[in-house]
Biotite code that builds the C-alpha atoms (Angstrom):
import biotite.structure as struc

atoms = struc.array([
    struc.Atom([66.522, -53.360, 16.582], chain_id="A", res_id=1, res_name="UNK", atom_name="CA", element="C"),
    struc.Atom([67.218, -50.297, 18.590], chain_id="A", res_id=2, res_name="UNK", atom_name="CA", element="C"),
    struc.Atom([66.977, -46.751, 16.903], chain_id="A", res_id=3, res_name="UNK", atom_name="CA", element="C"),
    struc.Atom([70.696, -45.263, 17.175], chain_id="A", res_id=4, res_name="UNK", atom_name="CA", element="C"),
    struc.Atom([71.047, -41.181, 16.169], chain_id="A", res_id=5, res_name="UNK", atom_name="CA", element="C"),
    struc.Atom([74.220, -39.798, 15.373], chain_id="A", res_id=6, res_name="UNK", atom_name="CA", element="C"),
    struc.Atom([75.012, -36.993, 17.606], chain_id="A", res_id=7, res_name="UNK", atom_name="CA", element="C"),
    struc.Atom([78.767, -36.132, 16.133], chain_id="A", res_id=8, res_name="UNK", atom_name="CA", element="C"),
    struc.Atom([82.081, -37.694, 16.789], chain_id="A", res_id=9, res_name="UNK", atom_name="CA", element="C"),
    struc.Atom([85.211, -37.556, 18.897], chain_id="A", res_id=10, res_name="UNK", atom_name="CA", element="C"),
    struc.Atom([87.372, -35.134, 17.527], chain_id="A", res_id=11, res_name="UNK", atom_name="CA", element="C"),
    struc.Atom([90.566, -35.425, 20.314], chain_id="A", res_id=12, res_name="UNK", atom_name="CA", element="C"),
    struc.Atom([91.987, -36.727, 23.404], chain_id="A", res_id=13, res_name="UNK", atom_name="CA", element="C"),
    struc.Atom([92.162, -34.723, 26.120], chain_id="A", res_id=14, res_name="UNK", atom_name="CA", element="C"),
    struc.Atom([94.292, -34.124, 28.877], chain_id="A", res_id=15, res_name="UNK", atom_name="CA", element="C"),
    struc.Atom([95.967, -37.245, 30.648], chain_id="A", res_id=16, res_name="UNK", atom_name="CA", element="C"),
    struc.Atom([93.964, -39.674, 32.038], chain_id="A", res_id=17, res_name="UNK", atom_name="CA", element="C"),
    struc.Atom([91.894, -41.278, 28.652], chain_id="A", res_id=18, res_name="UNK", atom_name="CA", element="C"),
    struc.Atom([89.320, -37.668, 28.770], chain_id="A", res_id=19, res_name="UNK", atom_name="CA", element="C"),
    struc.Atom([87.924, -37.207, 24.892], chain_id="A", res_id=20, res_name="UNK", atom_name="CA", element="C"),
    struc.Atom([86.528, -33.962, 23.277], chain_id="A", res_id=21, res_name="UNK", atom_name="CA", element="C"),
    struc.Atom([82.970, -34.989, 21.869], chain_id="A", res_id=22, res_name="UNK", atom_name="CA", element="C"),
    struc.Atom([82.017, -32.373, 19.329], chain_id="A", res_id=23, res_name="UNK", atom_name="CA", element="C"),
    struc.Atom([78.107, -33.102, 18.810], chain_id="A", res_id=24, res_name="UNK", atom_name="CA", element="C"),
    struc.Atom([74.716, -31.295, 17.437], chain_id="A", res_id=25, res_name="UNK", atom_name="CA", element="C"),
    struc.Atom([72.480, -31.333, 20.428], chain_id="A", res_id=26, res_name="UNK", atom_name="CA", element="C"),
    struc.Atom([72.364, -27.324, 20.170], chain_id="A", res_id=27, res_name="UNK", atom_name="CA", element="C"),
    struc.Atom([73.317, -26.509, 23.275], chain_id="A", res_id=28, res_name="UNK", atom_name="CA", element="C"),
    struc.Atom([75.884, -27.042, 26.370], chain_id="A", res_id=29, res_name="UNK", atom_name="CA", element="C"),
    struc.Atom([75.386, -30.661, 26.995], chain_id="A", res_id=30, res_name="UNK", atom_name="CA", element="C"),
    struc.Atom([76.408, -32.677, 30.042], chain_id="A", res_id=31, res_name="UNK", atom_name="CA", element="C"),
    struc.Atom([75.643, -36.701, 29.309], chain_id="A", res_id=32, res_name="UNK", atom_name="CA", element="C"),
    struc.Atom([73.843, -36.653, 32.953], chain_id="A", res_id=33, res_name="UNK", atom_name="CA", element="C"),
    struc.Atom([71.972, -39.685, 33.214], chain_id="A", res_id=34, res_name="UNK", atom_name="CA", element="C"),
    struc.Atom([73.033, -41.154, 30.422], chain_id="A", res_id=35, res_name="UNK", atom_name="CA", element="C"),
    struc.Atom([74.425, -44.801, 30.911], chain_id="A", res_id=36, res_name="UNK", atom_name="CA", element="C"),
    struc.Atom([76.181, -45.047, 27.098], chain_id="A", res_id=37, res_name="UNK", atom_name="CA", element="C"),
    struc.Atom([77.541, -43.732, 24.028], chain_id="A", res_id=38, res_name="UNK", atom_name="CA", element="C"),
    struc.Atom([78.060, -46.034, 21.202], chain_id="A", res_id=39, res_name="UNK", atom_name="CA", element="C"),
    struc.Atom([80.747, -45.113, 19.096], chain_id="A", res_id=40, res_name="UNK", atom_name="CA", element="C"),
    struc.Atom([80.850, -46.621, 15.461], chain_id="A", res_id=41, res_name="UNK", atom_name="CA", element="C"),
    struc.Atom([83.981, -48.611, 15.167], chain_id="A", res_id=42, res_name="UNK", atom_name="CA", element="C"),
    struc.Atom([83.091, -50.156, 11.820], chain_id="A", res_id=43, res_name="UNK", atom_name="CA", element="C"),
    struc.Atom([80.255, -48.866, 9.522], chain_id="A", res_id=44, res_name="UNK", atom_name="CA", element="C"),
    struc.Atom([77.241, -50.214, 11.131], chain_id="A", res_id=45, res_name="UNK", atom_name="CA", element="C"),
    struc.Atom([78.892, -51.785, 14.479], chain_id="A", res_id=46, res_name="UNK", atom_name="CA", element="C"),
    struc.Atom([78.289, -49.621, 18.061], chain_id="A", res_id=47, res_name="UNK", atom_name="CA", element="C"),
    struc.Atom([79.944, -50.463, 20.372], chain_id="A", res_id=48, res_name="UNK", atom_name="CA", element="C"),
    struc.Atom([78.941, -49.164, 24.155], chain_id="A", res_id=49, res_name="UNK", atom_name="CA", element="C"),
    struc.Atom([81.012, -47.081, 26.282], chain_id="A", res_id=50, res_name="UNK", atom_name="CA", element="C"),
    struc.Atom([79.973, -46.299, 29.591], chain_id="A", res_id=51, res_name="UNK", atom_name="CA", element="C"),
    struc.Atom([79.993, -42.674, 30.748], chain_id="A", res_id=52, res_name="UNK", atom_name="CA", element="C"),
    struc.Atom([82.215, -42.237, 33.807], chain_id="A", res_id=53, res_name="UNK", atom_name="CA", element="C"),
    struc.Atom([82.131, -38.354, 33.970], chain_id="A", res_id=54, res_name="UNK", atom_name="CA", element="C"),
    struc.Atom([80.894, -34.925, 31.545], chain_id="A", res_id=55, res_name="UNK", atom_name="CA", element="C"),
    struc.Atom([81.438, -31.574, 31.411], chain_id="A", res_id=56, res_name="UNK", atom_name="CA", element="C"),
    struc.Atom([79.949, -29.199, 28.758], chain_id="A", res_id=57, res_name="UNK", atom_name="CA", element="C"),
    struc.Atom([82.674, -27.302, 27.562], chain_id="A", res_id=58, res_name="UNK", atom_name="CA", element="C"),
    struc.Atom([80.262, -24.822, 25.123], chain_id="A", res_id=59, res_name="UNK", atom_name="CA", element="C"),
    struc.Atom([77.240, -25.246, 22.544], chain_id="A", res_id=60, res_name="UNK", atom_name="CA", element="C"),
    struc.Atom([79.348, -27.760, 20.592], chain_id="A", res_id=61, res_name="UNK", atom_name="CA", element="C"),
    struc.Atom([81.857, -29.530, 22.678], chain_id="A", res_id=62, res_name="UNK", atom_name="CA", element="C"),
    struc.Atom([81.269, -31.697, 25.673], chain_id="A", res_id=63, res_name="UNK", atom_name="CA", element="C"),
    struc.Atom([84.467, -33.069, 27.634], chain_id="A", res_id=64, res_name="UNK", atom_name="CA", element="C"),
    struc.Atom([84.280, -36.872, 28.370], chain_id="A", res_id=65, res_name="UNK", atom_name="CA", element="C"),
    struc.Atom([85.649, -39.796, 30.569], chain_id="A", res_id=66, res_name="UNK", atom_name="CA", element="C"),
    struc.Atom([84.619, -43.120, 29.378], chain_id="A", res_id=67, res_name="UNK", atom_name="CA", element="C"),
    struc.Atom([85.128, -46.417, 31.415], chain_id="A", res_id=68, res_name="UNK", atom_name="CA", element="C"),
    struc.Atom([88.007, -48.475, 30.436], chain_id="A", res_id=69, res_name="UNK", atom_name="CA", element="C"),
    struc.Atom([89.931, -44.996, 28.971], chain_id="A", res_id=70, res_name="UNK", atom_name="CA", element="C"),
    struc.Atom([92.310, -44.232, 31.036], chain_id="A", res_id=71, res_name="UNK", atom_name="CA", element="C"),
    struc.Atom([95.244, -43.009, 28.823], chain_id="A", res_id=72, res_name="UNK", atom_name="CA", element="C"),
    struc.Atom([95.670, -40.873, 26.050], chain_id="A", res_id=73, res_name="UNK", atom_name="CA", element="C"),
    struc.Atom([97.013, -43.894, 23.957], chain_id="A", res_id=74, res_name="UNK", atom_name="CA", element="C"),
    struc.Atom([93.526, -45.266, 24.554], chain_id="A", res_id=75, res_name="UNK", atom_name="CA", element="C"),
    struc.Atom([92.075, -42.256, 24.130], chain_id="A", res_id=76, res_name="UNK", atom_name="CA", element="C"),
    struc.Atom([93.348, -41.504, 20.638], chain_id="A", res_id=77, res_name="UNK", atom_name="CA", element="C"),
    struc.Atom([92.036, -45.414, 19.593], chain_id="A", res_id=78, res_name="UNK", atom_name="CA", element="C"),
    struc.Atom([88.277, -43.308, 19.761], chain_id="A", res_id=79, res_name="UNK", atom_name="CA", element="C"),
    struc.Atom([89.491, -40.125, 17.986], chain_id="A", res_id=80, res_name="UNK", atom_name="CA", element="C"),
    struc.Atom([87.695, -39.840, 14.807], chain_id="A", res_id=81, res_name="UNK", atom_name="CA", element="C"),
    struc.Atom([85.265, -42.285, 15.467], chain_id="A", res_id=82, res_name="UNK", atom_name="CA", element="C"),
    struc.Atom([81.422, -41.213, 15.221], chain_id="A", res_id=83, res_name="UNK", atom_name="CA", element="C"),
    struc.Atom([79.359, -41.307, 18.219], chain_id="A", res_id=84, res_name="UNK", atom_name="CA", element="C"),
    struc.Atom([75.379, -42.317, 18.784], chain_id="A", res_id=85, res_name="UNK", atom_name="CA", element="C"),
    struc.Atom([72.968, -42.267, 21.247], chain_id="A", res_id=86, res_name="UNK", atom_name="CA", element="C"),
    struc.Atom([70.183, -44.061, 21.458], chain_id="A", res_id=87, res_name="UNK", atom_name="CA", element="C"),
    struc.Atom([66.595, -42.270, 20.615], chain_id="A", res_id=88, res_name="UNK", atom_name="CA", element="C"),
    struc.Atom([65.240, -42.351, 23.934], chain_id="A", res_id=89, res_name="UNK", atom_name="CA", element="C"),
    struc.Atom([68.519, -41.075, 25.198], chain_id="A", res_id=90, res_name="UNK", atom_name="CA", element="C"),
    struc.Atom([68.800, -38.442, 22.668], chain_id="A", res_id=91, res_name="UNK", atom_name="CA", element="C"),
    struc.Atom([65.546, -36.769, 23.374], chain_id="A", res_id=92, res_name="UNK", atom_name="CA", element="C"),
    struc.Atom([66.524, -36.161, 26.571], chain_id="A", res_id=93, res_name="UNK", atom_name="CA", element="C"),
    struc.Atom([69.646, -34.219, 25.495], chain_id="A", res_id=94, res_name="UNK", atom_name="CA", element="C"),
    struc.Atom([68.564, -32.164, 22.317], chain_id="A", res_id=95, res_name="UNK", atom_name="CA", element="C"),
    struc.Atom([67.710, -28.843, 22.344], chain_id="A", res_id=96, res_name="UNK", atom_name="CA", element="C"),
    struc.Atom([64.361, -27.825, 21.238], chain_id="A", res_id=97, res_name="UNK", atom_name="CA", element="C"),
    struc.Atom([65.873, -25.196, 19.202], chain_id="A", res_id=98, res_name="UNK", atom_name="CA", element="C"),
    struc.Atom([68.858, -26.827, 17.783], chain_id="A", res_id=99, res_name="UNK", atom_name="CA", element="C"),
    struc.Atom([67.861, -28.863, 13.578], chain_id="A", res_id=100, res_name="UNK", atom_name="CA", element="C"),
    struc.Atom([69.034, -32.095, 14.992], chain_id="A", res_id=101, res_name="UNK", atom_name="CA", element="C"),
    struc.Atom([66.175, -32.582, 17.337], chain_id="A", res_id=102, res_name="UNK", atom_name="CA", element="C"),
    struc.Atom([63.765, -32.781, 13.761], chain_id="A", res_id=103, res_name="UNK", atom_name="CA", element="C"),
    struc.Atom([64.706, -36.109, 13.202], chain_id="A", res_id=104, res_name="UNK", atom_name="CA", element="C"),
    struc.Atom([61.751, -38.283, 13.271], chain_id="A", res_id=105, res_name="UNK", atom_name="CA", element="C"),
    struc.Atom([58.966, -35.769, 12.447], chain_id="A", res_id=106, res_name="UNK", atom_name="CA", element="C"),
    struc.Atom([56.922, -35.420, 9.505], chain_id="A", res_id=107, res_name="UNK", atom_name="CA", element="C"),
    struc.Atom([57.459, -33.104, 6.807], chain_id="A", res_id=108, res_name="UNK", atom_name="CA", element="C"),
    struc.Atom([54.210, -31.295, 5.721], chain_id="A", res_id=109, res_name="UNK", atom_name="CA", element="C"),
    struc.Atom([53.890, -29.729, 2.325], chain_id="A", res_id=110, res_name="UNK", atom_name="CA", element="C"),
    struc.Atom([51.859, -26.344, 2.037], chain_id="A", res_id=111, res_name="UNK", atom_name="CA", element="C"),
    struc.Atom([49.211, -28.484, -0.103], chain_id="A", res_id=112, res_name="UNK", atom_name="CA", element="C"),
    struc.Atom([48.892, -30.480, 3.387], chain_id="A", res_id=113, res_name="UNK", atom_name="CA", element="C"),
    struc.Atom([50.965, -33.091, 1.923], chain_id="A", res_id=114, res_name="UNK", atom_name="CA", element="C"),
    struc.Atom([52.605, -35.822, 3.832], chain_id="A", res_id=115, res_name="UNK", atom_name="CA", element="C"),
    struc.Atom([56.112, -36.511, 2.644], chain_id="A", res_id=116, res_name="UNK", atom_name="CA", element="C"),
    struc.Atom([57.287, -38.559, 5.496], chain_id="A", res_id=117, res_name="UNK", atom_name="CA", element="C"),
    struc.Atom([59.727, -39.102, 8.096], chain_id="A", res_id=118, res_name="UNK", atom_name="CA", element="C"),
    struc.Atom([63.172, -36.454, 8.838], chain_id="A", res_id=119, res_name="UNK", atom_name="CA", element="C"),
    struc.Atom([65.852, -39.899, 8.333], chain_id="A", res_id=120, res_name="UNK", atom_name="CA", element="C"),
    struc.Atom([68.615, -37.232, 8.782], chain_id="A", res_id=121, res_name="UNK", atom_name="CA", element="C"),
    struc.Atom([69.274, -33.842, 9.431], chain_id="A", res_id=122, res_name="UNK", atom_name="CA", element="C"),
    struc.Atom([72.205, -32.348, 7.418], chain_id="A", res_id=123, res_name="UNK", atom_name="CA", element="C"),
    struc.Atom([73.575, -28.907, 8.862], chain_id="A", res_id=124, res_name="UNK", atom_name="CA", element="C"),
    struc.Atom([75.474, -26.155, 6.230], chain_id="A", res_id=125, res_name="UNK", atom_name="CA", element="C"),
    struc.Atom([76.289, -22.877, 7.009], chain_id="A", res_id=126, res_name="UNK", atom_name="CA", element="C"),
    struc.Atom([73.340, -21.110, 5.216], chain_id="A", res_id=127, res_name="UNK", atom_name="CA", element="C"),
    struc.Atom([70.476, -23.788, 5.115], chain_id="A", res_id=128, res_name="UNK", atom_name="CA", element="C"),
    struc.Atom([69.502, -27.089, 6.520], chain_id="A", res_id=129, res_name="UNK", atom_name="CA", element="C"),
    struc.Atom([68.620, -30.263, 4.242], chain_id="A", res_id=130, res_name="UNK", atom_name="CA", element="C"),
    struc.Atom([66.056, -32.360, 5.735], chain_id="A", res_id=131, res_name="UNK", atom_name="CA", element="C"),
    struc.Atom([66.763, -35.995, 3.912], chain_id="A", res_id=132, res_name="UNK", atom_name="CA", element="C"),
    struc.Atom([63.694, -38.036, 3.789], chain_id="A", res_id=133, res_name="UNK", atom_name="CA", element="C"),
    struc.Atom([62.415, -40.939, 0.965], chain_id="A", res_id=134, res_name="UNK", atom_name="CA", element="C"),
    struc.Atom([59.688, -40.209, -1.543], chain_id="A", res_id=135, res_name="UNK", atom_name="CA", element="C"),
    struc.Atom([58.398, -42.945, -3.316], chain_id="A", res_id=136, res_name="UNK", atom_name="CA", element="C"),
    struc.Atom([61.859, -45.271, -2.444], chain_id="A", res_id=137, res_name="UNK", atom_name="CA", element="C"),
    struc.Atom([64.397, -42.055, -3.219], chain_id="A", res_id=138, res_name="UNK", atom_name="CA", element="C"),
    struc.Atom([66.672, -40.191, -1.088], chain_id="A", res_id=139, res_name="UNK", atom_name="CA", element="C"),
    struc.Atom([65.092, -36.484, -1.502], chain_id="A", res_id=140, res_name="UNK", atom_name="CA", element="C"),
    struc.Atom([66.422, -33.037, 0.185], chain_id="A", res_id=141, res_name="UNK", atom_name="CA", element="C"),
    struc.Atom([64.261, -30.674, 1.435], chain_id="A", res_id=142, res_name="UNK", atom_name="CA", element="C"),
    struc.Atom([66.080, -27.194, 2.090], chain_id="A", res_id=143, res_name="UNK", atom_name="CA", element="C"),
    struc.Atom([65.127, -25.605, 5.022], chain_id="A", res_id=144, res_name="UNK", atom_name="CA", element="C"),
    struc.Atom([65.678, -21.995, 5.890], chain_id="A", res_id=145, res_name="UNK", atom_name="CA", element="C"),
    struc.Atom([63.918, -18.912, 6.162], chain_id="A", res_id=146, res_name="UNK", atom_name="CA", element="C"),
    struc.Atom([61.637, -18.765, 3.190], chain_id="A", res_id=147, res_name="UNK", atom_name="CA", element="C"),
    struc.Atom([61.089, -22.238, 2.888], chain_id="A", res_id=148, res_name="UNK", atom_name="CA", element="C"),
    struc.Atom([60.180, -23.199, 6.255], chain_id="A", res_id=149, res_name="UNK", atom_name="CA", element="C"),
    struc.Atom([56.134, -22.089, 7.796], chain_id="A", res_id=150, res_name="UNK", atom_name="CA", element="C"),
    struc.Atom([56.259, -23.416, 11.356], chain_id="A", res_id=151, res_name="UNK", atom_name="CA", element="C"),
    struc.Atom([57.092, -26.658, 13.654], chain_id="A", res_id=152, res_name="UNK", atom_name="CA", element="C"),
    struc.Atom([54.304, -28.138, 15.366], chain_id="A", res_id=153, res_name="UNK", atom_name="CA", element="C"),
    struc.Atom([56.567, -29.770, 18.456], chain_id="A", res_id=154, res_name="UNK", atom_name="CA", element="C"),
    struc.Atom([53.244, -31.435, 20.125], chain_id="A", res_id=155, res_name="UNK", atom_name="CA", element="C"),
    struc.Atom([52.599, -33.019, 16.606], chain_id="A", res_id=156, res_name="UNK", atom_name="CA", element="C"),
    struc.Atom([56.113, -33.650, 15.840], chain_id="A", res_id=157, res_name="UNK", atom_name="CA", element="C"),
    struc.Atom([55.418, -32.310, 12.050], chain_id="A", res_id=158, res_name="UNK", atom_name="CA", element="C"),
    struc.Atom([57.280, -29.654, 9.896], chain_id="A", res_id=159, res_name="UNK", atom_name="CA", element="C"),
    struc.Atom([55.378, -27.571, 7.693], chain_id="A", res_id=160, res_name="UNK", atom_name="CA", element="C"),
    struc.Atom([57.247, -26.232, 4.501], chain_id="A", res_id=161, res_name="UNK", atom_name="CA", element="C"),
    struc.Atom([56.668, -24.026, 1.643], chain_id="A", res_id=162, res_name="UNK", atom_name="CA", element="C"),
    struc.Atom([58.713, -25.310, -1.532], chain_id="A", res_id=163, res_name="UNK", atom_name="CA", element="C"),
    struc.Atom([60.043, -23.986, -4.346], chain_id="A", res_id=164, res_name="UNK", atom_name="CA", element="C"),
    struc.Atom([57.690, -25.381, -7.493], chain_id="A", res_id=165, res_name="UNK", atom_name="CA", element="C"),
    struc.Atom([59.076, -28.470, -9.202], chain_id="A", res_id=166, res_name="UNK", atom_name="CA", element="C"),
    struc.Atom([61.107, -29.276, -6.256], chain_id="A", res_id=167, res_name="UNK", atom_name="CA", element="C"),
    struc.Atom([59.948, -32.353, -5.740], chain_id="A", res_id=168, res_name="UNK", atom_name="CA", element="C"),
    struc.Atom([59.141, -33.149, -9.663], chain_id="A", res_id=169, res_name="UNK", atom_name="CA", element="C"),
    struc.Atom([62.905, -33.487, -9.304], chain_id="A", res_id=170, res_name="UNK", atom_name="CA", element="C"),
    struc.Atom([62.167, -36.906, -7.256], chain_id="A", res_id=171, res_name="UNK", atom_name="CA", element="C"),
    struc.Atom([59.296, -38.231, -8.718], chain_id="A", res_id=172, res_name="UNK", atom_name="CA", element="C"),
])
C-alpha cells in the first residue's frame, strides 16, 4: 500500500486546451517539476493517476496544470472539484519547510516528554492549526499556534507542544 497525502483539489478549468487550476497547501509557489503523477480522488478512496504534461506556479496557493489525456475544457471540468494527492515521497520534495502541511508524519511531543504519536492530518483555519492524531484508538486535535506550540525538531521529525491542562483528559 502506497502512502497518498492530500495536497488540495482542482478548483477550475483553465483556458482552452484541458489546463486546470490546482489550489494546494505545499506553502509556497509550486511547479510539479519532476513529478511523474497526481492522483486525483474520483471516488472516496480510488486515485486515479494523471500524468503531468506541463506546470506553472501561479502564486503560494495556485499552480496552473496540463495533464495528459486533457485536452479540452469539457475534459477539464470532468476533474474540477475533485481532490488531488501525491504520493509521500513525491510530496516531500514539494512542501515547504515552513508551510503546516509538511508536519504530517512527525511525532507530537508533550512538554512532560510525552509521545502522542503520529500528525495523520494537518487541518489549516484562519487563526490556529489542528494537528489530528489517535490516542489510545480516538481521533484527538491538538491546536497549534503561538502559545501552544515550543519548537519543531525537522532532523527528528518531532513537534514539541505545550497544552492547555485537561486537554487531553478530554480523549482519554
Amino acid at each position: 500500500m502506497k502512502d497518498y497525502i492530500n495536497i488540495g483539489r482542482i478548483v477550475a478549468a483553465f483556458g482552452l486546451q484541458g489546463e486546470v487550476i490546482l489550489k494546494h497547501a505545499l506553502g509556497k509557489k509550486t511547479v510539479l517539476k519532476d513529478i511523474e503523477a497526481i492522483f486525483i480522488e474520483e471516488h472516496k478512496g480510488s486515485y486515479l493517476p494523471y500524468f503531468v504534461e506541463s506546470s506553472k506556479a501561479k502564486d503560494t496557493e495556485e499552480t496552473y496544470v496540463k495533464l495528459e489525456g486533457v485536452n479540452t475544457r469539457e475534459t477539464a471540468a470532468r476533474v474540477t472539484s475533485k481532490n488531488v494527492w501525491l504520493l509521500d515521497e513525491d510530496f516531500r520534495k514539494l512542501a515547504g519547510k515552513t508551510a503546516p502541511i509538511s508536519l504530517l508524519g512527525f511525532e507530537v511531543i508533550t512538554d512532560e516528554d510525552e509521545n502522542l504519536g503520529p500528525i495523520e492530518e494537518v487541518i489549516e483555519q484562519p487563526h490556529q492549526v489542528l494537528l489530528r492524531i489517535s490516542l489510545d484508538g480516538k481521533e484527538a486535535l491538538i491546536p497549534l499556534h503561538a502559545e501552544s506550540l515550543d519548537r519543531i525538531d525537522h532532523q527528528k521529525k518531532q513537534v514539541y507542544v505545550i497544552l492547555p491542562d485537561g486537554l487531553l483528559d478530554i480523549y482519554r
